[in-house]
N, C-alpha and C positions, 0 to 999 in steps of 0.2 A: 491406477486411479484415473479415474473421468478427466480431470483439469489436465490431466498430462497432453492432451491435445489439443485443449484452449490455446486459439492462436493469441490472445493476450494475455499479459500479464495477470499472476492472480496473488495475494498473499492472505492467508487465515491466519486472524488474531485469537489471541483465549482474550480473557473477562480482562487481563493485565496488561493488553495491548501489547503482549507477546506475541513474536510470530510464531506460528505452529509447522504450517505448510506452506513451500510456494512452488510453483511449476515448470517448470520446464522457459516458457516467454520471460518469466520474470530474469530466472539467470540469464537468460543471450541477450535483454532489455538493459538492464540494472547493471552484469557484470559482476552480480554477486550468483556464489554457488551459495544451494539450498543451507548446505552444513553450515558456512559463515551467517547466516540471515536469521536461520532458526533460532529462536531464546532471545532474540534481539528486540526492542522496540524499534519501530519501523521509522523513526527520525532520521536517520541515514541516508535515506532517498526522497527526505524532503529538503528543499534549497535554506527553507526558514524553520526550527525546529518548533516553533511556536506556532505553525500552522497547525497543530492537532487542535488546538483550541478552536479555530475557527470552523475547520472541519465538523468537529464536532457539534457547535453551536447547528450551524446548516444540516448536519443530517437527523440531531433531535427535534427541531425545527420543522421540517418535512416529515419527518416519523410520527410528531402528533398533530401535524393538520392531515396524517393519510396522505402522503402524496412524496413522490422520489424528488427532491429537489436536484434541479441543476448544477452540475458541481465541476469546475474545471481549478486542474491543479497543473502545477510544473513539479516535475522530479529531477532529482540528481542521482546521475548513474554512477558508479564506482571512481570512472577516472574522471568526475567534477561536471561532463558537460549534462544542459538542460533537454529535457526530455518534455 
């Protein structure tokens, strides 16, 4: 697969906010292997679980003015630190 040599991280959700796929950067990034990650909601690697919300708001928000909005997030990697 292509993303296998994205030097960044990548994760593909289904319609359920399911993870599907992720890549190669995500595991040596995160600290999660693919098999752990997959079937998972991806709240695991956010620091506030409640960030989907806001995320979300921000990228329907840019999606119907047409336009990528600016988005900066912090993650948590497996063993706790900020990313």
């Amino acid at each position: 697969m292509a993303s296998a040599s994205l030097p960044d991280p990548l994760t593909v959700l289904d319609q359920d906010r399911r993870i599907v796929h992720v890549n190669r950067a995500f595991e040596t990034t995160f600290g999660w292997e693919a098999g752990d990650a997959i079937g998972r909601v991806p709240d695991f690697v956010l620091p506030d679980p409640q960030a989907w919300v806001a995320i979300s708001q921000v990228l329907r928000q840019g999606l119907l003015a047409g336009a990528q909005p600016p988005l900066e997030l912090t993650f948590r990697a497996r063993d706790g630190h900020s990313i």
